[in-house]
DOMAR-490804 format. One record per atom (N, C-alpha, C): x, y, z; residue number from 1; chain; residue in one letter; atom name. Coordinates in nm, 3 decimals, decimal comma. Layout:
REM residues N
<px->X py->Y pz->Z nr->NUM kette->A rest->a atom->CA> $
...
This chain:
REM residues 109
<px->-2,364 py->10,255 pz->-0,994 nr->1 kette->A rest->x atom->N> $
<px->-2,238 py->10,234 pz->-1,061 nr->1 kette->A rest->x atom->CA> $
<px->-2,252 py->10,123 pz->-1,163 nr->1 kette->A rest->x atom->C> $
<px->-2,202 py->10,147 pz->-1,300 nr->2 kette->A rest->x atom->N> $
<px->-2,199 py->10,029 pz->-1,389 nr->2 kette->A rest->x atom->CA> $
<px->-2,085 py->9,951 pz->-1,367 nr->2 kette->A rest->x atom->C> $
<px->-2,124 py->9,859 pz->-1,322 nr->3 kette->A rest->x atom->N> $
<px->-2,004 py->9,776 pz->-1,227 nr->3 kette->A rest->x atom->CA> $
<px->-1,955 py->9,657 pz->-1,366 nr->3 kette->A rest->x atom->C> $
<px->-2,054 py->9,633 pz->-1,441 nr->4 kette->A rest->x atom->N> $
<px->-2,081 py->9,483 pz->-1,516 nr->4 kette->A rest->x atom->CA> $
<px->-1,944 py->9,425 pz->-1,556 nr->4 kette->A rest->x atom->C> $
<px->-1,847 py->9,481 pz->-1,548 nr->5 kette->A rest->x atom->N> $
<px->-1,731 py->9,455 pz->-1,596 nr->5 kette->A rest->x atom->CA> $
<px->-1,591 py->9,471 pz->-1,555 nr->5 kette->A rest->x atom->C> $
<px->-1,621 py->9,527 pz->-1,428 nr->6 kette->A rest->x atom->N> $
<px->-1,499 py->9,539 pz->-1,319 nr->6 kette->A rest->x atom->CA> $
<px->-1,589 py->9,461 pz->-1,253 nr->6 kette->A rest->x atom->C> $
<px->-1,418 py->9,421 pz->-1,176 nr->7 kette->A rest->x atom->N> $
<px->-1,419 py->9,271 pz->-1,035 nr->7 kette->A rest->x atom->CA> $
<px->-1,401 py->9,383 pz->-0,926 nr->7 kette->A rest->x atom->C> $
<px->-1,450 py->9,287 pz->-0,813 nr->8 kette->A rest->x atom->N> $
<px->-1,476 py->9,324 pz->-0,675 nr->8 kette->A rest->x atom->CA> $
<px->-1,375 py->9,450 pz->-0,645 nr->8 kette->A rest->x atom->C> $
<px->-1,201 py->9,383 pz->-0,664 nr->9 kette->A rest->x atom->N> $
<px->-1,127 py->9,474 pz->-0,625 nr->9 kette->A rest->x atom->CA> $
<px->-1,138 py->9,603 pz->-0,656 nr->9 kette->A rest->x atom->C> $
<px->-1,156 py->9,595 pz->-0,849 nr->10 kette->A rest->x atom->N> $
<px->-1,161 py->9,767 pz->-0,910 nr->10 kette->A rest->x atom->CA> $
<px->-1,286 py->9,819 pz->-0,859 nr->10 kette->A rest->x atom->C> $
<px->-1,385 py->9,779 pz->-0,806 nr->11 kette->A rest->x atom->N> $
<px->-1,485 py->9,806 pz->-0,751 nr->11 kette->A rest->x atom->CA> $
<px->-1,469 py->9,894 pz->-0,628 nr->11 kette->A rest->x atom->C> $
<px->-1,380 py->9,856 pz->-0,510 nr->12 kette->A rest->x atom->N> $
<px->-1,344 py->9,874 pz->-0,412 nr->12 kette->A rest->x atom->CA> $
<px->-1,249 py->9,995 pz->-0,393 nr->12 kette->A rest->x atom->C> $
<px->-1,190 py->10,019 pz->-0,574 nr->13 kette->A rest->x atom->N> $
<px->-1,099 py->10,105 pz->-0,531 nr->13 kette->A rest->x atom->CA> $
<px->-1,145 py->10,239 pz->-0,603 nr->13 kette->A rest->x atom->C> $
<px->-1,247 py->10,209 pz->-0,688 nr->14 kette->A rest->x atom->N> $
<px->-1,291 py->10,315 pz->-0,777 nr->14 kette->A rest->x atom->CA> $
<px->-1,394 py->10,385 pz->-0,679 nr->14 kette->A rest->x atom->C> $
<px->-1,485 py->10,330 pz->-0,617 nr->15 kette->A rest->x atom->N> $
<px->-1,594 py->10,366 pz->-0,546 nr->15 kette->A rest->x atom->CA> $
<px->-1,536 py->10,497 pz->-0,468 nr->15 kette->A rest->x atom->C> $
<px->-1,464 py->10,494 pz->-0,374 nr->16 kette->A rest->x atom->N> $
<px->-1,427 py->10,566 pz->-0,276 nr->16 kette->A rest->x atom->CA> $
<px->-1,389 py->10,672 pz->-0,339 nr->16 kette->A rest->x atom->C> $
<px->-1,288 py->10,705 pz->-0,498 nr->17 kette->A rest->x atom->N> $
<px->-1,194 py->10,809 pz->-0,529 nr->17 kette->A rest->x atom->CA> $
<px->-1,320 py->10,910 pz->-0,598 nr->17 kette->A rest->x atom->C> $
<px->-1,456 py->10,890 pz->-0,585 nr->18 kette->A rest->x atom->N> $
<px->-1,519 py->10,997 pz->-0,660 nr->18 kette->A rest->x atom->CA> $
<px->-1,494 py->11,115 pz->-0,609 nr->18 kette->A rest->x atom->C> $
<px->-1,469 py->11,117 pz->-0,479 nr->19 kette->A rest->x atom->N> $
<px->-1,387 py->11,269 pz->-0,461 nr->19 kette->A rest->x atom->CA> $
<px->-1,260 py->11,290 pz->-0,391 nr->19 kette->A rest->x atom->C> $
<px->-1,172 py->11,242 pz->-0,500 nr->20 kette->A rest->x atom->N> $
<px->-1,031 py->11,193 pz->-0,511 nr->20 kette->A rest->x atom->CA> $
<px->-0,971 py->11,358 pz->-0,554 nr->20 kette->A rest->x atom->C> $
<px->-0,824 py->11,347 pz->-0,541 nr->21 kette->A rest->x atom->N> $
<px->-0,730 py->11,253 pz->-0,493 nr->21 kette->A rest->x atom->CA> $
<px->-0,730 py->11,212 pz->-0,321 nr->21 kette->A rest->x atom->C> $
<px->-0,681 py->11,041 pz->-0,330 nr->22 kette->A rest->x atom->N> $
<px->-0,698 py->11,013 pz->-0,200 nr->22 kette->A rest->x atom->CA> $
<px->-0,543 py->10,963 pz->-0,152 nr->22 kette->A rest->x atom->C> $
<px->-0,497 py->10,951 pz->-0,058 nr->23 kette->A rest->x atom->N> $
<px->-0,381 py->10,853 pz->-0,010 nr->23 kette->A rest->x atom->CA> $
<px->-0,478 py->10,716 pz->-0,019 nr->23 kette->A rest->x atom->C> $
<px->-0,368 py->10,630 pz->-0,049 nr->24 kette->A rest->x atom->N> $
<px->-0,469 py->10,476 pz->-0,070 nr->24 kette->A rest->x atom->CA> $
<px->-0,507 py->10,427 pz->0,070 nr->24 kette->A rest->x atom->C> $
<px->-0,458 py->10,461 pz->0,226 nr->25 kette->A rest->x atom->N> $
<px->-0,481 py->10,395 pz->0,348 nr->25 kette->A rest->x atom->CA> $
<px->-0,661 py->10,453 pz->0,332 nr->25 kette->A rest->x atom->C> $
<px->-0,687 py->10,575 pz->0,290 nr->26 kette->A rest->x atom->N> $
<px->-0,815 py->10,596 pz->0,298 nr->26 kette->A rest->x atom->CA> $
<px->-0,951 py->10,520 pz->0,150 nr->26 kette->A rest->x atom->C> $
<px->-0,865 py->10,422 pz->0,098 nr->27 kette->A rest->x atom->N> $
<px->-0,964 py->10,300 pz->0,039 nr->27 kette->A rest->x atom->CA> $
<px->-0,968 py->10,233 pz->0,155 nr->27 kette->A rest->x atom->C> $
<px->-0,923 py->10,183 pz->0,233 nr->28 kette->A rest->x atom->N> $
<px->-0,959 py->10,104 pz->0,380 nr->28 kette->A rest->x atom->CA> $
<px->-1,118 py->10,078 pz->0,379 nr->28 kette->A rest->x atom->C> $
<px->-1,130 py->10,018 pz->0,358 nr->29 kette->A rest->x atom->N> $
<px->-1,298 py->9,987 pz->0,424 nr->29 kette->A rest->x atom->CA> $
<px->-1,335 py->9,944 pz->0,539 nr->29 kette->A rest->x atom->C> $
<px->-1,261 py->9,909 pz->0,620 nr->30 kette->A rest->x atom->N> $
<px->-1,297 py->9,877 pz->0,758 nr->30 kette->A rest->x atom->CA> $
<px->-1,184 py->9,824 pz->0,827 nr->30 kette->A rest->x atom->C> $
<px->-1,199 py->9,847 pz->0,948 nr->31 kette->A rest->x atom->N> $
<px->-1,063 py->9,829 pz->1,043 nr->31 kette->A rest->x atom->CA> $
<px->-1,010 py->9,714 pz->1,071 nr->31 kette->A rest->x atom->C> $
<px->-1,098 py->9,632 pz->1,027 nr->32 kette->A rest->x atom->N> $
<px->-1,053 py->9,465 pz->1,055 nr->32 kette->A rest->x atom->CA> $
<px->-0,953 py->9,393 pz->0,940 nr->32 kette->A rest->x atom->C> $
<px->-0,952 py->9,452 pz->0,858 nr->33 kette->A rest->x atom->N> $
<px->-0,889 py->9,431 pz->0,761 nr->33 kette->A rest->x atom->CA> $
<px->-0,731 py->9,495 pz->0,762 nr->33 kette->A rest->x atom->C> $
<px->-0,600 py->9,416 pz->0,753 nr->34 kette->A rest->x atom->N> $
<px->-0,472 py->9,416 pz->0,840 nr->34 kette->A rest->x atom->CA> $
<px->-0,442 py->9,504 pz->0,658 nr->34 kette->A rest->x atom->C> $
<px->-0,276 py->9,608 pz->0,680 nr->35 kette->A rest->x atom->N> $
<px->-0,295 py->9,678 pz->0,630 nr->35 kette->A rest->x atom->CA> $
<px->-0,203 py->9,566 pz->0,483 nr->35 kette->A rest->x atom->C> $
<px->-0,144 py->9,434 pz->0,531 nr->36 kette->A rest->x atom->N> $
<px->-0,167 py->9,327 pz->0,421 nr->36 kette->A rest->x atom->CA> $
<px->-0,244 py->9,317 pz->0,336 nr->36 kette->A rest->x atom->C> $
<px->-0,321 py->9,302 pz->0,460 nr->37 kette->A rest->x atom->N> $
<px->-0,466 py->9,211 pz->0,324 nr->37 kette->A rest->x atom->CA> $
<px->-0,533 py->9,349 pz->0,233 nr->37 kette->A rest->x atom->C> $
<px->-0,542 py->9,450 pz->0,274 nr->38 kette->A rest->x atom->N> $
<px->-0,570 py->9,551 pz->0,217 nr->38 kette->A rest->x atom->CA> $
<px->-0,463 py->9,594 pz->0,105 nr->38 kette->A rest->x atom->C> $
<px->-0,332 py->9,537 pz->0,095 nr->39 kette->A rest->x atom->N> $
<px->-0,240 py->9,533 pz->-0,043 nr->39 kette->A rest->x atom->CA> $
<px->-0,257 py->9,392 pz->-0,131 nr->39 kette->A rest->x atom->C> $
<px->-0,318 py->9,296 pz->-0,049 nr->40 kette->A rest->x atom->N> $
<px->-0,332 py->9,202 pz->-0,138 nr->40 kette->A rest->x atom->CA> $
<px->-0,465 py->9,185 pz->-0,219 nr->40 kette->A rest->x atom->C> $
<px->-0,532 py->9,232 pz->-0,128 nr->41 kette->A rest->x atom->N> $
<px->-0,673 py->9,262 pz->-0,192 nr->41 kette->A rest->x atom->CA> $
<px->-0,736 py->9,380 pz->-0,302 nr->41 kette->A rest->x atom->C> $
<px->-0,646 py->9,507 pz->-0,269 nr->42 kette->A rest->x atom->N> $
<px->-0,668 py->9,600 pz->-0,348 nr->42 kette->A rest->x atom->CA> $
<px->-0,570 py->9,641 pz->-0,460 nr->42 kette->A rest->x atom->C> $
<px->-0,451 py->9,608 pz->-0,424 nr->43 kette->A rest->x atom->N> $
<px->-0,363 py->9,636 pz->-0,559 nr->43 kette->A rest->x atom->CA> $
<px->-0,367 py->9,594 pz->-0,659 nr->43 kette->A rest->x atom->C> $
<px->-0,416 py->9,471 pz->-0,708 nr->44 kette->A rest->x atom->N> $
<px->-0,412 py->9,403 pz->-0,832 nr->44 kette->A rest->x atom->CA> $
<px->-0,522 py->9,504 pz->-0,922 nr->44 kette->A rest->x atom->C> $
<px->-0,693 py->9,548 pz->-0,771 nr->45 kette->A rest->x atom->N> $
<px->-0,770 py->9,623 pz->-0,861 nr->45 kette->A rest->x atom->CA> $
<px->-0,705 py->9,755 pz->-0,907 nr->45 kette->A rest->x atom->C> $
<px->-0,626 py->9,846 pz->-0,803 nr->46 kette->A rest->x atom->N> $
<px->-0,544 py->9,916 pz->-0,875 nr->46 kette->A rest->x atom->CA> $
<px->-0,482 py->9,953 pz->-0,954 nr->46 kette->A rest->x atom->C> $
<px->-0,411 py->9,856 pz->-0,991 nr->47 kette->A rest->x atom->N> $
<px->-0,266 py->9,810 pz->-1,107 nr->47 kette->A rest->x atom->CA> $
<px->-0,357 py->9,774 pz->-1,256 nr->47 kette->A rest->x atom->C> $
<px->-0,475 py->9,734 pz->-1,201 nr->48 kette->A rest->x atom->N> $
<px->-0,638 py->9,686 pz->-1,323 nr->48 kette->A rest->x atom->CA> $
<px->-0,682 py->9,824 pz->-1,419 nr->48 kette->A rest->x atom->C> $
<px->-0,739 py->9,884 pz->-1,289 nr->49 kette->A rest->x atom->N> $
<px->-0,782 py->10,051 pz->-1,319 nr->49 kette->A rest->x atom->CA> $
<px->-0,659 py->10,140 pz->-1,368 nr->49 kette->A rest->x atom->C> $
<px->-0,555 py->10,168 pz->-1,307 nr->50 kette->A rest->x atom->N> $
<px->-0,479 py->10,247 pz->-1,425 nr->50 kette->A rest->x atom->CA> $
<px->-0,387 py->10,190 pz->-1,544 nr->50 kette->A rest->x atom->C> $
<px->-0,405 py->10,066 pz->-1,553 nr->51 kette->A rest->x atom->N> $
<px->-0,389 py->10,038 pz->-1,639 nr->51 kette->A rest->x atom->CA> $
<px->-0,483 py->10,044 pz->-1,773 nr->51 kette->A rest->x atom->C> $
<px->-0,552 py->10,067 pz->-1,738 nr->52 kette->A rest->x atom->N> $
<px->-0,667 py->10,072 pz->-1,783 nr->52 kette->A rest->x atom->CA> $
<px->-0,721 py->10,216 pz->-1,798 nr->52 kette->A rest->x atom->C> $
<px->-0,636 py->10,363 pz->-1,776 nr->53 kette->A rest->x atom->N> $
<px->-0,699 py->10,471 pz->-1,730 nr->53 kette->A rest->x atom->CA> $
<px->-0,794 py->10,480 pz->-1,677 nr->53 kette->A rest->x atom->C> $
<px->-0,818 py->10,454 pz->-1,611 nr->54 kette->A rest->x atom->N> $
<px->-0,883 py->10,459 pz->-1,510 nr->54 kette->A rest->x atom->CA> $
<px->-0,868 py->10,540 pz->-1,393 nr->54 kette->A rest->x atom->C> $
<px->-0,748 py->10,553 pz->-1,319 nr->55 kette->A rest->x atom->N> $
<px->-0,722 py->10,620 pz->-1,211 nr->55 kette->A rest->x atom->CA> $
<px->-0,555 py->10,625 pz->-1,245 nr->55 kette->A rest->x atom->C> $
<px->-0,537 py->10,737 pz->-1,185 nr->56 kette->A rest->x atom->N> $
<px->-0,403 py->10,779 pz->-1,215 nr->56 kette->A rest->x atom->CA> $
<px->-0,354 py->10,723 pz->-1,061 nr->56 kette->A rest->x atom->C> $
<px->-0,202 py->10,708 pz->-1,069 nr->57 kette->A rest->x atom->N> $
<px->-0,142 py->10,686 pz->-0,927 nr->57 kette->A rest->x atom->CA> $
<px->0,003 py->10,759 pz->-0,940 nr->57 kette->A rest->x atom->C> $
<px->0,032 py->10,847 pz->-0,804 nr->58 kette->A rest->x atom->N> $
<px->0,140 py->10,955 pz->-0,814 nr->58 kette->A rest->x atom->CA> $
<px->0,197 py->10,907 pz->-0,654 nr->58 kette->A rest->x atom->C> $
<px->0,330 py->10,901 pz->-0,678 nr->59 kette->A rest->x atom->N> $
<px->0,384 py->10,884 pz->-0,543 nr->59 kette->A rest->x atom->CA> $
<px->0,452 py->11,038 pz->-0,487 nr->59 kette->A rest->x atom->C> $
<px->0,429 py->11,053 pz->-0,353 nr->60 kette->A rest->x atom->N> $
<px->0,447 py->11,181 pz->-0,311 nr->60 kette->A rest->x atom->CA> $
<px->0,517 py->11,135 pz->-0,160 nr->60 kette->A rest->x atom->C> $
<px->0,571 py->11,265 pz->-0,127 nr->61 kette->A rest->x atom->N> $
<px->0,680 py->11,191 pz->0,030 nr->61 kette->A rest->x atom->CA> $
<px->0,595 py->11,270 pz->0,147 nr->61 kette->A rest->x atom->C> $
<px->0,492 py->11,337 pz->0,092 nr->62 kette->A rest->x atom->N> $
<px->0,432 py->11,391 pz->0,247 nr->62 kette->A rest->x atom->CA> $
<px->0,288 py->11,413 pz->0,167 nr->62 kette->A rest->x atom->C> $
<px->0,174 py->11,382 pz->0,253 nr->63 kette->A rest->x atom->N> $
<px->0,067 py->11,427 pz->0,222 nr->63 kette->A rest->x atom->CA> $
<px->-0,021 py->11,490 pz->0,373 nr->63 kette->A rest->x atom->C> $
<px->-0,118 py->11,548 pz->0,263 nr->64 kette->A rest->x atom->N> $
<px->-0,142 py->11,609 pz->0,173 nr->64 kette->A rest->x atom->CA> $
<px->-0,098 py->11,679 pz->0,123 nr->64 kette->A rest->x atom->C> $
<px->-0,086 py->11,745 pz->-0,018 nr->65 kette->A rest->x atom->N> $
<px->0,005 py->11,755 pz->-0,136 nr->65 kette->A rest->x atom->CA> $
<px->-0,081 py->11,828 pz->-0,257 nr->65 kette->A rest->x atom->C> $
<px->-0,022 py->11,907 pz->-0,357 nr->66 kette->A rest->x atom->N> $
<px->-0,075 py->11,953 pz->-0,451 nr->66 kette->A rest->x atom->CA> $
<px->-0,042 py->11,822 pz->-0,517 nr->66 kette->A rest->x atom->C> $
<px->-0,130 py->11,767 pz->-0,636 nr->67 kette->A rest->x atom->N> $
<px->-0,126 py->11,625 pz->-0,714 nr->67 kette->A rest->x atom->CA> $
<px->-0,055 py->11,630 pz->-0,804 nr->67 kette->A rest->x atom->C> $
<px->-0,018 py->11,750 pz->-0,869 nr->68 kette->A rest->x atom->N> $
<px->0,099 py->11,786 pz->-0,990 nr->68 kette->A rest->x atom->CA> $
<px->0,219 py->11,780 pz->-0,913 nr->68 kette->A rest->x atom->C> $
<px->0,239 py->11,767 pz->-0,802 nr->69 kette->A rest->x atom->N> $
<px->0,375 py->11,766 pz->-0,748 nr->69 kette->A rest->x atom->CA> $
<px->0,385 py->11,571 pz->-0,703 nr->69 kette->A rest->x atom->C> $
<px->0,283 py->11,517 pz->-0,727 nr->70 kette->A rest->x atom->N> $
<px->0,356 py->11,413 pz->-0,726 nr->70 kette->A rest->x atom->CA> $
<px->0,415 py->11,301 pz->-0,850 nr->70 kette->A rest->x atom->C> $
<px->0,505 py->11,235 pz->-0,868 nr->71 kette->A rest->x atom->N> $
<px->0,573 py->11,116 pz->-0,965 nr->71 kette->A rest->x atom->CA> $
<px->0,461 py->11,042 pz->-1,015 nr->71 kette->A rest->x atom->C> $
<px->0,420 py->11,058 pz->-1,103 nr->72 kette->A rest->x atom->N> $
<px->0,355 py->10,942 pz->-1,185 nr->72 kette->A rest->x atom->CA> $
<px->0,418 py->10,804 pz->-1,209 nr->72 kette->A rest->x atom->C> $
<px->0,306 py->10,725 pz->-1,130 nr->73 kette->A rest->x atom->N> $
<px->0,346 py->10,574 pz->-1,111 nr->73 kette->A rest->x atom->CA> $
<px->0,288 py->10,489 pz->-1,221 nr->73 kette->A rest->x atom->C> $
<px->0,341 py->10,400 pz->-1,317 nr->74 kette->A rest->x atom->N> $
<px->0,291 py->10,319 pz->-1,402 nr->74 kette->A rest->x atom->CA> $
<px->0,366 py->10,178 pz->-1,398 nr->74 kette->A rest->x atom->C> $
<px->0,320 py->10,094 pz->-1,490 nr->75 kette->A rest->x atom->N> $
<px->0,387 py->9,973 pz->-1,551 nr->75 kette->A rest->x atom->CA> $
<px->0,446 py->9,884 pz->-1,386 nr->75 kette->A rest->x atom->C> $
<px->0,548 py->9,879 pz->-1,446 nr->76 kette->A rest->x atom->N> $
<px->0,616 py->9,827 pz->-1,304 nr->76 kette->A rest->x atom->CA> $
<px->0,663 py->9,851 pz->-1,192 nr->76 kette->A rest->x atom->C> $
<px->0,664 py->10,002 pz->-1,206 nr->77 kette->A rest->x atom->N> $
<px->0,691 py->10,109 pz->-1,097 nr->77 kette->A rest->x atom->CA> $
<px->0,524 py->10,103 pz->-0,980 nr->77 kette->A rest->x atom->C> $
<px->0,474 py->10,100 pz->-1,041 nr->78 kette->A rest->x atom->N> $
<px->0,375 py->10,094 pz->-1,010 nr->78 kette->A rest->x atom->CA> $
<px->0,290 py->9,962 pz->-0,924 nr->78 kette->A rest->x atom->C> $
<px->0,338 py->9,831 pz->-1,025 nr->79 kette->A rest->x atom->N> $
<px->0,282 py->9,692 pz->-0,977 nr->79 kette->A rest->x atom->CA> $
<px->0,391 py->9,648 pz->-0,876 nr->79 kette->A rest->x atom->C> $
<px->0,527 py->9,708 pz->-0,814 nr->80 kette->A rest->x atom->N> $
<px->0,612 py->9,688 pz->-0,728 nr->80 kette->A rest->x atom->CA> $
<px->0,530 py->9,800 pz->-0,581 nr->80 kette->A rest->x atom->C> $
<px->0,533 py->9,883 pz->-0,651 nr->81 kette->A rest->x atom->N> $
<px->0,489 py->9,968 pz->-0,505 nr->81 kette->A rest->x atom->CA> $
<px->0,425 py->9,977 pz->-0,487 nr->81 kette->A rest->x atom->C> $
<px->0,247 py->9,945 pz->-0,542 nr->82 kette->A rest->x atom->N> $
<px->0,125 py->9,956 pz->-0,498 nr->82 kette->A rest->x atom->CA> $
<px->0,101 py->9,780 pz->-0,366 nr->82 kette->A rest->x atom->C> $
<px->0,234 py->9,684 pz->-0,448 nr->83 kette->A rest->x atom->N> $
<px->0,193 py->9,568 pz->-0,360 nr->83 kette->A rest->x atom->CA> $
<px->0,264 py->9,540 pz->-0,223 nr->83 kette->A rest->x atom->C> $
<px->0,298 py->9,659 pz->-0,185 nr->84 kette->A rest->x atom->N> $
<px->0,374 py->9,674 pz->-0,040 nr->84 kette->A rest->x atom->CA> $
<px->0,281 py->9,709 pz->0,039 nr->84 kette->A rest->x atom->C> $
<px->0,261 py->9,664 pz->0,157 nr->85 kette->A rest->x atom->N> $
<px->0,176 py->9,664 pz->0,250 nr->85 kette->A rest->x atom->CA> $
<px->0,211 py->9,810 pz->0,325 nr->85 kette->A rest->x atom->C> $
<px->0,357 py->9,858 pz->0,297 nr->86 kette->A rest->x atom->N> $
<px->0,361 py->10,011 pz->0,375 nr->86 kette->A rest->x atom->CA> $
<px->0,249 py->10,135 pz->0,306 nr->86 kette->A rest->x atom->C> $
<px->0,298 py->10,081 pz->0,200 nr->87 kette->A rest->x atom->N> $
<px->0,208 py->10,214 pz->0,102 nr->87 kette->A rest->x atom->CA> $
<px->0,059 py->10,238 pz->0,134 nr->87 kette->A rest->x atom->C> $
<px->0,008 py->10,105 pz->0,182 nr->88 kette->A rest->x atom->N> $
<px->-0,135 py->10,150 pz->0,226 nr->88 kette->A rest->x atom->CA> $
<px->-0,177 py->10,187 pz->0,404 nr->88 kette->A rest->x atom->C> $
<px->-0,066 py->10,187 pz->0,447 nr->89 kette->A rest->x atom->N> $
<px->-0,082 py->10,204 pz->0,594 nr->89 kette->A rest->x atom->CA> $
<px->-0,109 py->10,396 pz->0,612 nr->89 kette->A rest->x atom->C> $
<px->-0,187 py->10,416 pz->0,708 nr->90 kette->A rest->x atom->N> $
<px->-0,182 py->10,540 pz->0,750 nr->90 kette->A rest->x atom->CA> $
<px->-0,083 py->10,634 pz->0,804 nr->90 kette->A rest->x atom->C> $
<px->0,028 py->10,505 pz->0,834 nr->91 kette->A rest->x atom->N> $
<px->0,163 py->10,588 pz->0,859 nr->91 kette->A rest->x atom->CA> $
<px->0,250 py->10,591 pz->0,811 nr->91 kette->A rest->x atom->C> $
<px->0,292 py->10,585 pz->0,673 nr->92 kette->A rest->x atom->N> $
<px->0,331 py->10,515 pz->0,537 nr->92 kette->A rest->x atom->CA> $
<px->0,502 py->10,554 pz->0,629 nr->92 kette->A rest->x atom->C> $
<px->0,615 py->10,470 pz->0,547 nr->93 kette->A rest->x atom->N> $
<px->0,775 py->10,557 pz->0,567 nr->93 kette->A rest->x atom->CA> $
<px->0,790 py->10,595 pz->0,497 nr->93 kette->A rest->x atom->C> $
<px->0,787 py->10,702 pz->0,455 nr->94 kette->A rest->x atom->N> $
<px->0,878 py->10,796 pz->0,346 nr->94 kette->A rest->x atom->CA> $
<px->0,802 py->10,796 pz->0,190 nr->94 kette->A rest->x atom->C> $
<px->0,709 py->10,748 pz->0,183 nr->95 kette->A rest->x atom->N> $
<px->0,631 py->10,739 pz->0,063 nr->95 kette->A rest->x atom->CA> $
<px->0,489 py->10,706 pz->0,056 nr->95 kette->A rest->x atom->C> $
<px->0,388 py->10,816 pz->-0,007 nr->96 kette->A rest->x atom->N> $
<px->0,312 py->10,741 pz->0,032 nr->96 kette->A rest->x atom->CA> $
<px->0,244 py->10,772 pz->-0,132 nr->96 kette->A rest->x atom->C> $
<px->0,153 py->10,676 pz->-0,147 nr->97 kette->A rest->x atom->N> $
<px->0,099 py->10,677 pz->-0,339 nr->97 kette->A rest->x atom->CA> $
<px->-0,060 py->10,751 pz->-0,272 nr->97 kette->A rest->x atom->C> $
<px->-0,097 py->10,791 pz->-0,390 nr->98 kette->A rest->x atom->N> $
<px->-0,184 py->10,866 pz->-0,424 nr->98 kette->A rest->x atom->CA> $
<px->-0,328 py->10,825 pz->-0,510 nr->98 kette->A rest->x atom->C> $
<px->-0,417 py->10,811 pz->-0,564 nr->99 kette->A rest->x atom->N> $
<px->-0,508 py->10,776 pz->-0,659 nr->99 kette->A rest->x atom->CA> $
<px->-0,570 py->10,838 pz->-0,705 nr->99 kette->A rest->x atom->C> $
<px->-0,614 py->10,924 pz->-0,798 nr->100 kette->A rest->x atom->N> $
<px->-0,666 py->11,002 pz->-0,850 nr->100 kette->A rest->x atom->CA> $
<px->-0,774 py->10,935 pz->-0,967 nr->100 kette->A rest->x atom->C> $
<px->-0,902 py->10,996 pz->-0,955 nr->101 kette->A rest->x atom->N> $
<px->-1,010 py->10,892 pz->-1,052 nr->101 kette->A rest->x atom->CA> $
<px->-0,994 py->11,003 pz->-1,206 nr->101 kette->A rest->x atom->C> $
<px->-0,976 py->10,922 pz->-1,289 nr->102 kette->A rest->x atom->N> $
<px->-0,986 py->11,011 pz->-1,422 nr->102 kette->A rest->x atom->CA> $
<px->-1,118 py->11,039 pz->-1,495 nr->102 kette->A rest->x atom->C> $
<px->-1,146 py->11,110 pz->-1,622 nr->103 kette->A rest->x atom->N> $
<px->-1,222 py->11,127 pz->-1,683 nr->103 kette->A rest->x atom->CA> $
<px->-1,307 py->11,013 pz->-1,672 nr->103 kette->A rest->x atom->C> $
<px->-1,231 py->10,934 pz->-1,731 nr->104 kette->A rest->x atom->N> $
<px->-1,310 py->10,791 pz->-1,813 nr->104 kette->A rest->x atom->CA> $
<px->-1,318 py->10,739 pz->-1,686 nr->104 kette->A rest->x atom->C> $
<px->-1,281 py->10,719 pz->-1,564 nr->105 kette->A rest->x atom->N> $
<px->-1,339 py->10,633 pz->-1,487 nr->105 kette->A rest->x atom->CA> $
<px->-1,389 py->10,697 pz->-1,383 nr->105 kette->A rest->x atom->C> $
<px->-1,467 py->10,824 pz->-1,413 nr->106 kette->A rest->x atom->N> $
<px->-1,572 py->10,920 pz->-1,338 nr->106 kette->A rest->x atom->CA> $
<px->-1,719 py->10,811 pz->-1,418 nr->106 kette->A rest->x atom->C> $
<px->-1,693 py->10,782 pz->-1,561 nr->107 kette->A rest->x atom->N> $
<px->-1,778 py->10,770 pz->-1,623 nr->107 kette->A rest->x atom->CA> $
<px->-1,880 py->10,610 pz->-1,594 nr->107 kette->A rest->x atom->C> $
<px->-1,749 py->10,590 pz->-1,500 nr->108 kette->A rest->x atom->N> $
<px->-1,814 py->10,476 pz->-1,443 nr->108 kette->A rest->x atom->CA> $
<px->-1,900 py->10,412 pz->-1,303 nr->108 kette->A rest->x atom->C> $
<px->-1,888 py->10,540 pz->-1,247 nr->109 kette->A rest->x atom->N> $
<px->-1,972 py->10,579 pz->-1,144 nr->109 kette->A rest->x atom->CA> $
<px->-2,139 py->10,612 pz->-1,125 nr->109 kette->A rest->x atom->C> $
């Protein structure tokens, strides 16, 4: 991976989606990690990468899901709900976001 220019987080979140789309509880990297620290740690790289096209993010109310059926999340819609600690849990309430790796950030793999 040409990493030289993404930080740890976009690192963490790009790696996993090469065969995306994923629910974000499955960026999890390991179980020790509370499903907090896994919004504090990974959303900013999130909110980095599609801002950046990089990875698309779609909120959907049940998964798994066709990906055209879910809301495209951006801007602030996006930097509000990716930093909730529900959204990354495996048992999300009523919403859960999505990640999808795009063109350009296949290219970075």
């Amino acid at each position: 991976m040409s990493d030289e220019w993404l930080d740890n987080a976009e690192v963490l979140v790009l790696q996993p989606l090469e065969d995306s789309p994923l629910p974000l509880w499955e960026l999890r990297w390991h179980e020790v990690t509370t499903v907090q620290q896994l919004a504090d740690i990974l959303a900013p790289g999130l909110i980095s990468l599609a801002t950046r096209g990089f990875v698309e993010v779609r909120r959907f109310h049940n998964w798994p899901a066709q990906w055209d059926e879910g809301l495209p999340l951006t801007g602030d819609d996006l930097a509000r709900e990716s930093t909730r600690a529900a959204v990354w849990s495996d048992s999300p309430e009523g919403v859960v976001l999505a990640a999808h790796i795009t063109e350009a950030g296949r290219r970075l793999l």
